[in-house]
Structure formats: C-alpha cells, structure tokens
NUBA-55492 format. One record per residue (C-alpha): chain; residue in three letters; x, y, z negated. Coordinates in Angstrom, 3 decimals, padded with zeros to 6 digits, m for minus. Example, Ala and Ser with C-alpha at 12.3 -4.5 7.8 and 13.67 -1.06 7.14 Angstrom:
REM NUBA-55492
@c->A&r->Ala&xx->012.300&yy->m004.500&zz->m007.800
@c->A&r->Ser&xx->013.670&yy->m001.060&zz->m007.140
//
This chain:
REM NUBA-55492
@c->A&r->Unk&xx->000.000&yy->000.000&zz->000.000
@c->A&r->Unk&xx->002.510&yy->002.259&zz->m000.883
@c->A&r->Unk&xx->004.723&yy->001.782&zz->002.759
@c->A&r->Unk&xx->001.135&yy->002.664&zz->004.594
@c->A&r->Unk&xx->000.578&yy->005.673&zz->002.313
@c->A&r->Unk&xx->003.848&yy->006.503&zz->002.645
@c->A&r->Unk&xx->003.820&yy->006.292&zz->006.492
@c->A&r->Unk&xx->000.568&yy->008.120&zz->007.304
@c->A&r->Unk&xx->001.453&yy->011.007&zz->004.643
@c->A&r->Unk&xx->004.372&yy->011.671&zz->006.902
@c->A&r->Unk&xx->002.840&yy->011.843&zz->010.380
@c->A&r->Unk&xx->m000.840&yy->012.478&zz->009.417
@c->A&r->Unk&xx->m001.486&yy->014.936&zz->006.412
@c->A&r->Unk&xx->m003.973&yy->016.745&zz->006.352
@c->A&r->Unk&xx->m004.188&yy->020.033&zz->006.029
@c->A&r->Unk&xx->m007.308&yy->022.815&zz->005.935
@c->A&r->Unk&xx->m007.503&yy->025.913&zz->006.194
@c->A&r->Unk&xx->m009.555&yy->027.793&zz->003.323
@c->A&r->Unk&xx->m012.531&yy->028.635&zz->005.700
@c->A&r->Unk&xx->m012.953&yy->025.024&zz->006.491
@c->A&r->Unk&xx->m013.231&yy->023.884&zz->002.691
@c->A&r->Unk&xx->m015.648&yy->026.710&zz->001.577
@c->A&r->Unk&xx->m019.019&yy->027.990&zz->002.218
@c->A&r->Unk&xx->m018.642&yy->031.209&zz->001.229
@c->A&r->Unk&xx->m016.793&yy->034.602&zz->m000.059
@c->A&r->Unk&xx->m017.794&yy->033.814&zz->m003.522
@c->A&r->Unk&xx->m016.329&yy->030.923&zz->m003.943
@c->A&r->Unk&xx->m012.992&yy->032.253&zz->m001.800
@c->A&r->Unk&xx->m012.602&yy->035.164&zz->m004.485
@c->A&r->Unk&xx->m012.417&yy->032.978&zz->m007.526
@c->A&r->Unk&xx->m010.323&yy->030.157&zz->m005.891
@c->A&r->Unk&xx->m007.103&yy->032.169&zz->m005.126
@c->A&r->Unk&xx->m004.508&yy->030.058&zz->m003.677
@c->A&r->Unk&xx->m002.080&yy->030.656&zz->m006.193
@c->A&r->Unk&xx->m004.274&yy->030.547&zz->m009.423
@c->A&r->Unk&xx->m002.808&yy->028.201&zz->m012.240
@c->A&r->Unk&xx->m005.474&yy->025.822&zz->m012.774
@c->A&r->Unk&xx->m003.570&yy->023.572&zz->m015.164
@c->A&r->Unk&xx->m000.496&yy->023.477&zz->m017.620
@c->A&r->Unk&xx->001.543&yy->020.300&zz->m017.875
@c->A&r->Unk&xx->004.045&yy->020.135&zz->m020.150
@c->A&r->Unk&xx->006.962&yy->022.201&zz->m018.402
@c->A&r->Unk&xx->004.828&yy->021.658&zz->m014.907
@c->A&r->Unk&xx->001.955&yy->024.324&zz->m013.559
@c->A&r->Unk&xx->m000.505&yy->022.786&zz->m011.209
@c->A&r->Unk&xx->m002.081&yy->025.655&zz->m008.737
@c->A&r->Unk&xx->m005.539&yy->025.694&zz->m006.967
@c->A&r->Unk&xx->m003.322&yy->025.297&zz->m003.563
@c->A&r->Unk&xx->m001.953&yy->022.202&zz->m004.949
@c->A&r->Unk&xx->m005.807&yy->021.083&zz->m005.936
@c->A&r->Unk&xx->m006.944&yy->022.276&zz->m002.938
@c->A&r->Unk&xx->m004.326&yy->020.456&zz->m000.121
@c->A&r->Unk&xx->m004.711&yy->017.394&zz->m002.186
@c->A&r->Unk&xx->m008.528&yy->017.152&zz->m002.060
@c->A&r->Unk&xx->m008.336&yy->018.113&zz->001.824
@c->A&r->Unk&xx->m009.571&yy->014.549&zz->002.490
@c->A&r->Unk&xx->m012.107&yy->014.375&zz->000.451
@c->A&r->Unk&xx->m013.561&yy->017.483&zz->000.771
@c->A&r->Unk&xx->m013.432&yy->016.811&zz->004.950
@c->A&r->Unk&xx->m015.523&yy->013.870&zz->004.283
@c->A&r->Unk&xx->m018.126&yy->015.632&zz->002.348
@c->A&r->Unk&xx->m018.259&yy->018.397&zz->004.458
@c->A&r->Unk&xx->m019.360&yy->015.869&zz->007.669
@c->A&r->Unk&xx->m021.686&yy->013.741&zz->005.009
@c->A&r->Unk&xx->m023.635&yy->015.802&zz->003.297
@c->A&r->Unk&xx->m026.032&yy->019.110&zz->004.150
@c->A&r->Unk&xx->m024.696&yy->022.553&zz->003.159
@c->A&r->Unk&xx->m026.757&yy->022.926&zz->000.289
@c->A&r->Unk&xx->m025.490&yy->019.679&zz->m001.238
@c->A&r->Unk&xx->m021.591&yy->020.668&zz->000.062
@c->A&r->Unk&xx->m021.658&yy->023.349&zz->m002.048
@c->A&r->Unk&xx->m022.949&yy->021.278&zz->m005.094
@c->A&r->Unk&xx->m019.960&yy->018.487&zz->m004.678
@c->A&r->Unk&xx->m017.533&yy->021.085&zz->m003.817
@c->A&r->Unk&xx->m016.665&yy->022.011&zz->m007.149
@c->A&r->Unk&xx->m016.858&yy->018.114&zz->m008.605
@c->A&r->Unk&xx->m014.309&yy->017.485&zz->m005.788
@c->A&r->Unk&xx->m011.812&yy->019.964&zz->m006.570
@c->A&r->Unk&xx->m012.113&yy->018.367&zz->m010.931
@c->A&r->Unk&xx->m011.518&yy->015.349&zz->m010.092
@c->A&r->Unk&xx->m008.516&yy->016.175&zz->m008.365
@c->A&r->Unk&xx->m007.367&yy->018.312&zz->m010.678
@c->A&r->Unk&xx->m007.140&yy->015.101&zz->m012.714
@c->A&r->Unk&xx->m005.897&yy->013.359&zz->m010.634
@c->A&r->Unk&xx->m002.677&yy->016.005&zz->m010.608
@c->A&r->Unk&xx->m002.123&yy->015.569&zz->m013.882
@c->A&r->Unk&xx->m001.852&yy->012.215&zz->m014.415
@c->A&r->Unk&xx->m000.027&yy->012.522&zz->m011.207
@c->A&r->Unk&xx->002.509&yy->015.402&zz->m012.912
@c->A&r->Unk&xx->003.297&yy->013.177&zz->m016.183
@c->A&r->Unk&xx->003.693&yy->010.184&zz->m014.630
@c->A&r->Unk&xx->006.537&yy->012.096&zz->m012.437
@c->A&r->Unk&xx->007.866&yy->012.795&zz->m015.327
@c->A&r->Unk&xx->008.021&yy->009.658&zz->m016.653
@c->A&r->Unk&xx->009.403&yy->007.824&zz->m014.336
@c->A&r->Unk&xx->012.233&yy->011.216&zz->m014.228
@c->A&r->Unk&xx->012.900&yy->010.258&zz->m017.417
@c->A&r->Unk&xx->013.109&yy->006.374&zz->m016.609
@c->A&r->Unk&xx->015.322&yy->007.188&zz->m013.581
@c->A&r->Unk&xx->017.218&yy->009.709&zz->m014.038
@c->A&r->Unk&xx->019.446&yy->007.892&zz->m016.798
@c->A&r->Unk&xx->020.358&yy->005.088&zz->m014.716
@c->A&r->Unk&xx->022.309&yy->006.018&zz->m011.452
@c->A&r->Unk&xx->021.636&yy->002.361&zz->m009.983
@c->A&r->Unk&xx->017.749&yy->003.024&zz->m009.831
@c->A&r->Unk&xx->018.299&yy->006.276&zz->m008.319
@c->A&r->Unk&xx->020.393&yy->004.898&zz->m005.524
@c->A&r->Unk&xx->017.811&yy->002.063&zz->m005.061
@c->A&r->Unk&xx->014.456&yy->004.913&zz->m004.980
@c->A&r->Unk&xx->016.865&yy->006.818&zz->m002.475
@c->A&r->Unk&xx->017.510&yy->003.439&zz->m000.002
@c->A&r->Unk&xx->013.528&yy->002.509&zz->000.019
@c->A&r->Unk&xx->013.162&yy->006.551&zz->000.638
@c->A&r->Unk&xx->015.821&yy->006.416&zz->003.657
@c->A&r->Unk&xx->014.013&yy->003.049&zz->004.857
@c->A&r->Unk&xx->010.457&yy->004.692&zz->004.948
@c->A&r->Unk&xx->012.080&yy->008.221&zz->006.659
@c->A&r->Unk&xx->013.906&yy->006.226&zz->009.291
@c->A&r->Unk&xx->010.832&yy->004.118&zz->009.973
@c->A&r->Unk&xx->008.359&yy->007.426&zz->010.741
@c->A&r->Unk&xx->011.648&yy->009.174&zz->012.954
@c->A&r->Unk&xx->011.836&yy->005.871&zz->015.037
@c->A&r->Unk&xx->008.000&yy->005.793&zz->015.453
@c->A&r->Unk&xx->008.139&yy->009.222&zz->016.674
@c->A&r->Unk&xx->011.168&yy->008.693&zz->018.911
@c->A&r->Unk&xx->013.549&yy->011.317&zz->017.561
@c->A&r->Unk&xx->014.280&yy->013.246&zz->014.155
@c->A&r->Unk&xx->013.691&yy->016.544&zz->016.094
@c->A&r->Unk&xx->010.413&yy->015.313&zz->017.313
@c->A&r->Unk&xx->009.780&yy->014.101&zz->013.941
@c->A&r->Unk&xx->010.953&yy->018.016&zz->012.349
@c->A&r->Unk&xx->008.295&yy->019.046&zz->015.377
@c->A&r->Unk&xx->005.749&yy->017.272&zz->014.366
@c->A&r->Unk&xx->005.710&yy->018.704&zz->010.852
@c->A&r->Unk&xx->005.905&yy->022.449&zz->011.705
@c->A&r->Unk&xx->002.970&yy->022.245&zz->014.173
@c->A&r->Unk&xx->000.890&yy->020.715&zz->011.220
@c->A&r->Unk&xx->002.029&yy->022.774&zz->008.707
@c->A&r->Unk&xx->004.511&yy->020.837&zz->007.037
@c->A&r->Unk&xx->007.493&yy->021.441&zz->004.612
@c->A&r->Unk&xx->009.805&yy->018.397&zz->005.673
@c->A&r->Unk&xx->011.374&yy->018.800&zz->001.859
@c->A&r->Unk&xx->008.967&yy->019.011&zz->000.346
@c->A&r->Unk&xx->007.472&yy->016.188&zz->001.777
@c->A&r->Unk&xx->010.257&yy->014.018&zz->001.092
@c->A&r->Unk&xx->010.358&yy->015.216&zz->m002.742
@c->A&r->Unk&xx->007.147&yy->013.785&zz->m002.477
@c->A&r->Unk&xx->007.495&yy->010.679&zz->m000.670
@c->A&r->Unk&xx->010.637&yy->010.265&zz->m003.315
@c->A&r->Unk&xx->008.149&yy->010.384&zz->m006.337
@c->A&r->Unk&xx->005.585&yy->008.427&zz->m004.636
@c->A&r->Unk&xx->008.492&yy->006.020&zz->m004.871
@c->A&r->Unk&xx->009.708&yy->006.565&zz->m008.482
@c->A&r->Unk&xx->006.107&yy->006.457&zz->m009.608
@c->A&r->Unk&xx->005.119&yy->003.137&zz->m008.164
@c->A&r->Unk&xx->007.863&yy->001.519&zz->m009.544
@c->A&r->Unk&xx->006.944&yy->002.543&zz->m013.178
@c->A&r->Unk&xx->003.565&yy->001.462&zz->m013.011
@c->A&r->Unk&xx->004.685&yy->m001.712&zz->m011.668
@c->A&r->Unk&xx->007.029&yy->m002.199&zz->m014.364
@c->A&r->Unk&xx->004.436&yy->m001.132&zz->m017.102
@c->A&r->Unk&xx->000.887&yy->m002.184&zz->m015.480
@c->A&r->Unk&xx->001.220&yy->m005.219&zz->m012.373
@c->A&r->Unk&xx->004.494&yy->m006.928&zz->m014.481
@c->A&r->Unk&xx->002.379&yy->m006.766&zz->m017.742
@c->A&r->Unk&xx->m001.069&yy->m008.422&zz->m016.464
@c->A&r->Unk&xx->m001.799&yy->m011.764&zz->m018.531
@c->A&r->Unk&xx->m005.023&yy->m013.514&zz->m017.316
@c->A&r->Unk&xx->m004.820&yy->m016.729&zz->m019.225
@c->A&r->Unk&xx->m006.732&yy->m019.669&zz->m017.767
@c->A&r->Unk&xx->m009.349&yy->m020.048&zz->m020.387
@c->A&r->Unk&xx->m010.840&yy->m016.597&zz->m019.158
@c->A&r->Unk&xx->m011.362&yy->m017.933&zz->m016.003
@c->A&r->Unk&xx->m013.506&yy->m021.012&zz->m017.519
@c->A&r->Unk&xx->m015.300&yy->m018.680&zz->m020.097
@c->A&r->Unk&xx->m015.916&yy->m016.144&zz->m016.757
@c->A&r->Unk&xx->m017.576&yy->m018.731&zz->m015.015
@c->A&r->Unk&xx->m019.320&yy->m020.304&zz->m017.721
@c->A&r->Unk&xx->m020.640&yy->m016.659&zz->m018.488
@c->A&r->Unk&xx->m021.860&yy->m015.655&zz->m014.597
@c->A&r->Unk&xx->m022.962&yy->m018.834&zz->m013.276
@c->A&r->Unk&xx->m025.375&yy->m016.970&zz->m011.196
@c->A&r->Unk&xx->m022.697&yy->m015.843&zz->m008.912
@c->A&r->Unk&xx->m021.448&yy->m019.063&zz->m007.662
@c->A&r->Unk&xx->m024.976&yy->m020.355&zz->m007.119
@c->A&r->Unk&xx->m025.307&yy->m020.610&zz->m003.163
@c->A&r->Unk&xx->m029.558&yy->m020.214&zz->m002.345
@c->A&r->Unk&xx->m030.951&yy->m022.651&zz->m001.019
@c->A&r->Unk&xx->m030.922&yy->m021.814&zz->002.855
@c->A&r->Unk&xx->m034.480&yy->m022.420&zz->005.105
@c->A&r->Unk&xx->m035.877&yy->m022.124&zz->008.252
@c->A&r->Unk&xx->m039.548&yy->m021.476&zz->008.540
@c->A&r->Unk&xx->m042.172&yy->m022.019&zz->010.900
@c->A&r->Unk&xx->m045.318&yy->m020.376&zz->010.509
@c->A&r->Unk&xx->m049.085&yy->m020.771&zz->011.981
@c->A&r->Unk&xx->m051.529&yy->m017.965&zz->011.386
@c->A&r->Unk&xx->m055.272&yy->m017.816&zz->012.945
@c->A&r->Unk&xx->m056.246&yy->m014.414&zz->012.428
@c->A&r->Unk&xx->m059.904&yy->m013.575&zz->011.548
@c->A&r->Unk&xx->m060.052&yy->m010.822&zz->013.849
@c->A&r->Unk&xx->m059.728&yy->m013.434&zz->017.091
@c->A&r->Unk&xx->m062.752&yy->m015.731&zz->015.362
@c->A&r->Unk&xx->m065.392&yy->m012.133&zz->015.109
@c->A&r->Unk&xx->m063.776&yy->m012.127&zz->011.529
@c->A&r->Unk&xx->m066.101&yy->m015.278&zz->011.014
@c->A&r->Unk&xx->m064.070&yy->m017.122&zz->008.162
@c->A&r->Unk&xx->m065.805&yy->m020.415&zz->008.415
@c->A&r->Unk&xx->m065.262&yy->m020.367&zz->012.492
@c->A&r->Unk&xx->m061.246&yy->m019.424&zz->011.844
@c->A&r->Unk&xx->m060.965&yy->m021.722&zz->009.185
@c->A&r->Unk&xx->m062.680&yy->m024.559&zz->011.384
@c->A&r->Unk&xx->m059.784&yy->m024.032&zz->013.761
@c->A&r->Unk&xx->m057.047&yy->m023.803&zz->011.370
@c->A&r->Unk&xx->m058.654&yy->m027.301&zz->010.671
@c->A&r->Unk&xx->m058.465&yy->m028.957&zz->013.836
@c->A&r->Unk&xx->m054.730&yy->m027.368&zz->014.003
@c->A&r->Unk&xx->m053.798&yy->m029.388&zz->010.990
@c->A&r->Unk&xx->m055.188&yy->m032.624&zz->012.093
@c->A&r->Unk&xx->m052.867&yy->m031.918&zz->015.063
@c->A&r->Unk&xx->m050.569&yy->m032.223&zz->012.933
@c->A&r->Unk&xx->m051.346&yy->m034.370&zz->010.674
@c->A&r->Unk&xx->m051.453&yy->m037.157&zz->014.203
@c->A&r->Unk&xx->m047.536&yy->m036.358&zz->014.489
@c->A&r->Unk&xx->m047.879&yy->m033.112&zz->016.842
@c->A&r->Unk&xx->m044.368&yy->m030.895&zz->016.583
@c->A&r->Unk&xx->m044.940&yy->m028.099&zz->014.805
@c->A&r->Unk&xx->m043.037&yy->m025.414&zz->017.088
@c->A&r->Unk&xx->m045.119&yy->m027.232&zz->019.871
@c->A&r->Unk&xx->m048.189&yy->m025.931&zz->017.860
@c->A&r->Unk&xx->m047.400&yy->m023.249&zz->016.800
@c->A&r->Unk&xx->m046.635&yy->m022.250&zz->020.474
@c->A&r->Unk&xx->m049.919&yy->m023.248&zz->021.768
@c->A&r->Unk&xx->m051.747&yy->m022.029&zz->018.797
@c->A&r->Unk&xx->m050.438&yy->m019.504&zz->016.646
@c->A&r->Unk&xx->m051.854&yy->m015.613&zz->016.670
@c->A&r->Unk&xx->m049.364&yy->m014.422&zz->014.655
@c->A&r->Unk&xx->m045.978&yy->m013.320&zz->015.054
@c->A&r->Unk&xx->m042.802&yy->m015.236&zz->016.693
@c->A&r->Unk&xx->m045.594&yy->m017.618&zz->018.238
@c->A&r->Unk&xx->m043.633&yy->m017.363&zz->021.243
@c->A&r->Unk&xx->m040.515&yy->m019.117&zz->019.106
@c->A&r->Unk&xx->m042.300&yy->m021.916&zz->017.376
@c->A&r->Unk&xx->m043.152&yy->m019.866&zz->014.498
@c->A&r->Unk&xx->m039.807&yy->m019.217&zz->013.599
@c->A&r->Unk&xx->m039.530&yy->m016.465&zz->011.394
@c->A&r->Unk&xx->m035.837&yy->m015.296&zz->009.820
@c->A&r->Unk&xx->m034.894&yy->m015.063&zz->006.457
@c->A&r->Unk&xx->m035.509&yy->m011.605&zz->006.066
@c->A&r->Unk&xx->m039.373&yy->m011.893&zz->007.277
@c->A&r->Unk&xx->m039.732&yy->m014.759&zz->005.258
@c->A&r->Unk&xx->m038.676&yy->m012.218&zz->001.721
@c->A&r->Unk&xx->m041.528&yy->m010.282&zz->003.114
@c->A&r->Unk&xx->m044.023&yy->m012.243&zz->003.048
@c->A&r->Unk&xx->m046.595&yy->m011.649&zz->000.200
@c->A&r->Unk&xx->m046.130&yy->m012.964&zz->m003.026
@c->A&r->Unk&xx->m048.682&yy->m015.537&zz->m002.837
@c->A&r->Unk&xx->m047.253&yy->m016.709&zz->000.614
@c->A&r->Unk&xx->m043.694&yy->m016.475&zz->m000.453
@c->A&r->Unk&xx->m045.273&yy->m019.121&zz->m003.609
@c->A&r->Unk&xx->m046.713&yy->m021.617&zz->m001.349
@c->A&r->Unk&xx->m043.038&yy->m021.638&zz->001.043
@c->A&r->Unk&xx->m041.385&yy->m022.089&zz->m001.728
@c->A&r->Unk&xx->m042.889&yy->m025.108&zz->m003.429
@c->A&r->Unk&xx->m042.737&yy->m026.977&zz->m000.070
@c->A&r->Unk&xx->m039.832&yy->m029.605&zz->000.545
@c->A&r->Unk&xx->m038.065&yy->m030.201&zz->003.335
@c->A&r->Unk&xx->m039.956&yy->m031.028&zz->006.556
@c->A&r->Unk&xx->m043.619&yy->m030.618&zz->004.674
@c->A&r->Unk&xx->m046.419&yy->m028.832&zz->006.127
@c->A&r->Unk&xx->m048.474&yy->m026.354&zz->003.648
@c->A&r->Unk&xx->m052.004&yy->m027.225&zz->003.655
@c->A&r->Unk&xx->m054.676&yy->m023.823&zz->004.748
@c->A&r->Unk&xx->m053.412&yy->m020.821&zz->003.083
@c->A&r->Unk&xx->m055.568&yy->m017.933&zz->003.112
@c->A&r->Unk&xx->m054.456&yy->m013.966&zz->003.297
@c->A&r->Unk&xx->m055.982&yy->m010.731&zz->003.581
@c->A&r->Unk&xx->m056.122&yy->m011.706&zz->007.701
@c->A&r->Unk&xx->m056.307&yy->m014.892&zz->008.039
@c->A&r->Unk&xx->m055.548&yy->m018.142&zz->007.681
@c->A&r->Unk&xx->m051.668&yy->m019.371&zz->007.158
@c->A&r->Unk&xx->m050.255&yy->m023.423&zz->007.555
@c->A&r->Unk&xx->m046.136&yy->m022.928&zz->006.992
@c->A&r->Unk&xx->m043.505&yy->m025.514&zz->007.720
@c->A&r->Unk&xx->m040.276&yy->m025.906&zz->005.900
@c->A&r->Unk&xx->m037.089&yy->m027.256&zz->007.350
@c->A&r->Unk&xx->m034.094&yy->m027.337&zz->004.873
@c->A&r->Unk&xx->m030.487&yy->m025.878&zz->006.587
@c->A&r->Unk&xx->m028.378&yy->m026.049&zz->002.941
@c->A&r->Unk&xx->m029.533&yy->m027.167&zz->m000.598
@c->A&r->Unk&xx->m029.159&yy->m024.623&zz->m003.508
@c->A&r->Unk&xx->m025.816&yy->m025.551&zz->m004.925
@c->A&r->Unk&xx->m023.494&yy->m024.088&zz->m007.894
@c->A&r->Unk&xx->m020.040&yy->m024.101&zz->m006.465
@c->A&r->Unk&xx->m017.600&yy->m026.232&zz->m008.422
@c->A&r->Unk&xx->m015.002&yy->m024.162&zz->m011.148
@c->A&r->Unk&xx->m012.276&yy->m025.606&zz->m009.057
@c->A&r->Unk&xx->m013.509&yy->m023.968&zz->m005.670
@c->A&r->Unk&xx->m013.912&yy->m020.360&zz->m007.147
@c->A&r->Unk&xx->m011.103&yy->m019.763&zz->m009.544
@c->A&r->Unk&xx->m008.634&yy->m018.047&zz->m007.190
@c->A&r->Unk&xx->m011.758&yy->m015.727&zz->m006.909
@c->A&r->Unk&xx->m012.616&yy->m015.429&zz->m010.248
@c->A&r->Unk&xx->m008.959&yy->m014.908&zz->m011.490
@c->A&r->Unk&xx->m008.005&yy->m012.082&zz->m008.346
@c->A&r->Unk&xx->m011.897&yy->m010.580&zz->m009.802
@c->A&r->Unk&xx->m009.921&yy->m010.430&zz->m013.522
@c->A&r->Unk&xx->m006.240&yy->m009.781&zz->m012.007
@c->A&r->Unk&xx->m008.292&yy->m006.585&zz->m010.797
@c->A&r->Unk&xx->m009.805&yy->m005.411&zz->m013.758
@c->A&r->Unk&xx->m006.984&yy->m005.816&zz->m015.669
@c->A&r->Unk&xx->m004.930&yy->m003.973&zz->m013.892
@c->A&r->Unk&xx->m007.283&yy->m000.988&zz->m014.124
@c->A&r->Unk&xx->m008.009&yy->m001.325&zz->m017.706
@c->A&r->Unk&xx->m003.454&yy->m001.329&zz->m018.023
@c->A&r->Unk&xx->m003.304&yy->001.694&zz->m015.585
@c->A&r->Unk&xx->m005.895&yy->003.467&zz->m017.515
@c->A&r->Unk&xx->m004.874&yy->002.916&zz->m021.010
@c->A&r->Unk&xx->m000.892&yy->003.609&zz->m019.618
@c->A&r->Unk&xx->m002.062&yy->007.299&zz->m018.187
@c->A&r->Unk&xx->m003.813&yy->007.166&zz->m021.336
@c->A&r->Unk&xx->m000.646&yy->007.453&zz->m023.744
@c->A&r->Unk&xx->000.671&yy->009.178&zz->m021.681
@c->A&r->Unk&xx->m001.494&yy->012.471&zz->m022.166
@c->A&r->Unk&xx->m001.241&yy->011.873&zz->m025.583
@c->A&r->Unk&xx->002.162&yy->012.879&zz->m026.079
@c->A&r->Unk&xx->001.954&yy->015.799&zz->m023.349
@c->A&r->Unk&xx->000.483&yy->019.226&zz->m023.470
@c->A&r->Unk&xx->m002.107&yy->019.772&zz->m021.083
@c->A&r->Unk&xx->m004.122&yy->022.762&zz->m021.003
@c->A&r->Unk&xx->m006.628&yy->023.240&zz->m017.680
@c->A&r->Unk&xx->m007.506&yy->027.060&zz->m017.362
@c->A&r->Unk&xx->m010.587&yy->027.798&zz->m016.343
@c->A&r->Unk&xx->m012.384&yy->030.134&zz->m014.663
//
C-alpha cells in the first residue's frame, strides 16, 4: 500500500484551487490560507496544509452531493482532516525520534526513498520530465520528497508497534464462530415455478377461476411438466418461461405466498393458493440445501476478519498514547 501511495502522490497529487473547494466569500474570508489551525508540540498545522490534504475528499463531495449539502460536509471534511494532521505530525515525530538515533535506519528509509524516486523518474522517462511534471501541477519536488521520506519513516513505526504486535490466538477464532454462526450459514438456494389464474380473465367469477385452477392441478397431478403448464396455462408473469420467477421476485411475493413456497420440498407442487387476484399453484425445485459451512472452511476468513480489527483497535490505542504525552491545542475560529 505504501509503494502505490507513494507512487501516485508523486505523479498524481492533487491540487485545488480555493474557488474550487468553496461555495462562497464567507467561507474564503475565515479560511485564510495561512491561518494556524492547530499546535503540535513544536509543529503548527495551517488551513493550507488542511486544505491540500482534504483536496480529495472534498473533490468527491463536491461531484456527489447538491450545493446545499456541499456546504454542510464542507466544514466536517476539513475536521476530520485536521485530525488526521495531527496524528499525522506526532507520529513524524516519533518515528524522528526512533530514527534519528540510529544512522543504519536512516540509511535504510533513504535506500527505499531512492528506490520509490527512481521508480516514478523511469516511469516518466527522464528526471527533467519528472521536475516538469511537478511544476505544471504545482509541485514542490522537496517538499514532496520530505514527504514521501516520512511516509516512509512512519510506516515503519507502526509496523514495528501495530502489524508486528497483532496476537489472534486460535481459540478466538472457535469462540468467533461459535458466536456468529449466522454468517457461515449458506440459504438454502431455489428455483420457482409459478401458476396464477387471475380472476379478472374468469369475469372475476371465483368459483369459475378456481374450477380451472382445478383442472390445471389434475394436469398435474397425471404427471404433466410443470413449465409445460405453466406455459400453456399460466396468466401471470414469466408464463412465457415456465413460471420461472428469480430469487428476487420470489422475496416479493406476499407474506402468505412467500409461507406456502417455503414449506414446500423439493420437486412438490403447492395445492390452490388464493391472493388478492387470483388463484396461485407454486412448484419448488431445490439448486443447494441450507448448509453451515464447516469451522475448518472459514477460519482463514474469520482470522483475516480479527487480524483486521486488531490492527485498528493497536493503531488506535498507539495514536492514542501518543497524544497523551503531546500538546495539542486546535484554534478555532
């Protein structure tokens, strides 16, 4: 992940201009470029910093949502990357401190930096191209590369104190699927085929449709195929297919309906079933029975699931401590 960030941040940053991220004057006058919006430690954090980093976001926004709601996210946007600065600012200077004492990890963060700067140049086909590239879209080349350098620094860190400290003992995969059986229970999988006489085609006589829906079933009942029937027979829908209808049709059926397909087994016929418009006979033909997957086929899943979470939890209680022992003060305004 941190190669492809890496890679794209070089050739394909984004930048906005002011009048692209905002509505309006108002919200221009009180979001000058070079405000302070937060105090870290020794580090200041400026709305141009907030603003360049939430470019992305705040593009997407802008294309998803109408203005009125724009201008209600705008300002959620720019928080949460304000946060997202800070914790970005300490752990910089963390992993400064972790770094800077040993001269072997400094020459190893400046190889992987060389490696990922030599990869965009040759992708580009020449460092001046590359240098060219940056100016037309606004780029600082060094300051880019200070940042590509702690990019570097500060995934190494939380690898050493999140990914290299994840535990997920075997036992919690047993007690996780114990605890969410639900999850590994695969539906039972249908196809139905469905005869309806509709009331309306018998002068909404119900003894005259129902008649028919009777001499339909002992069709059926002789050994006639059901699609055959349903083809020659059927007013409803998907006549034209046998009565096939698809699983989602089938979850809108009404309640009572759904019922009656549901307590049918495999290859039965429901007897006369009677709606609102007419008169139903269903057919169920089983694909795959309703299974629970076995513990042993679903534990890679269910330990990557908890490999996940864990790291999140680790990451989040690390940034944690972290702004514990700093001074941060956000200014507001």
């Amino acid at each position: 992940m941190l190669r492809k960030y890496i890679y794209y941040a070089l050739l394909f940053p984004v930048m906005l201009s002011c009048s692209y991220l905002f509505c309006g004057e108002d919200v221009l006058n009180k979001n000058n470029l070079g405000f302070i919006r937060a105090v870290v430690d020794e580090a200041i954090i400026t709305q141009d910093e907030v603003i360049k980093r939430s470019a992305a976001a705040i593009r997407e926004a802008r294309s998803k949502y109408s203005e009125e709601e724009f201008a209600k996210n705008i300002e959620k946007i720019l928080e949460n990357t304000l946060e997202e600065l800070i914790d970005r600012k300490l752990l910089v200077k963390e992993a400064q401190k972790v770094f800077g004492a040993d001269i072997s990890m400094m020459d190893e963060v400046q190889k992987e930096l060389d490696y990922f700067l030599k990869g965009a140049v040759e992708n580009v086909g020449s460092l001046s191209k590359f240098y060219e590239i940056a100016e037309s879209q606004g780029i600082n080349p060094i300051e880019r590369r200070t940042e590509l350098k702690e990019d570097i620094m500060i995934d190494k860190i939380i690898k050493e104190n999140v990914y290299n400290r994840v535990n997920v003992q075997p036992k919690l995969l047993r007690r996780y699927y114990m605890e969410n059986m639900d999850e590994f229970c695969q539906k039972k999988e249908i196809k139905l085929r469905h005869i309806m006489i509709k009331f309306s085609t018998h002068d909404n006589d119900k003894a005259k449709t129902y008649a028919f829906a009777e001499k339909i079933m002992t069709l059926l009942s002789t050994g006639e195929d059901f699609s055959s029937v349903a083809r020659s027979y059927s007013e409803g829908p998907n006549a034209e297919k046998g009565g096939e209808w698809g699983f989602d049709e089938i979850q809108g059926l009404r309640k009572e309906l759904r019922d009656v397909v549901n307590g049918l087994k495999d290859n039965e016929y429901s007897e006369i079933t009677e709606s609102p418009v007419g008169y139903h006979i269903f057919k169920v033909e089983l694909i795959r029975p309703e299974v629970v997957k076995k513990f042993e086929d679903v534990q890679d899943e269910i330990y990557q699931k908890l490999y996940r979470e864990e790291i999140g939890r680790l990451k989040k209680k690390y940034i944690l401590d972290l702004r514990e022992d700093a001074f941060i003060k956000v200014i507001k305004y």
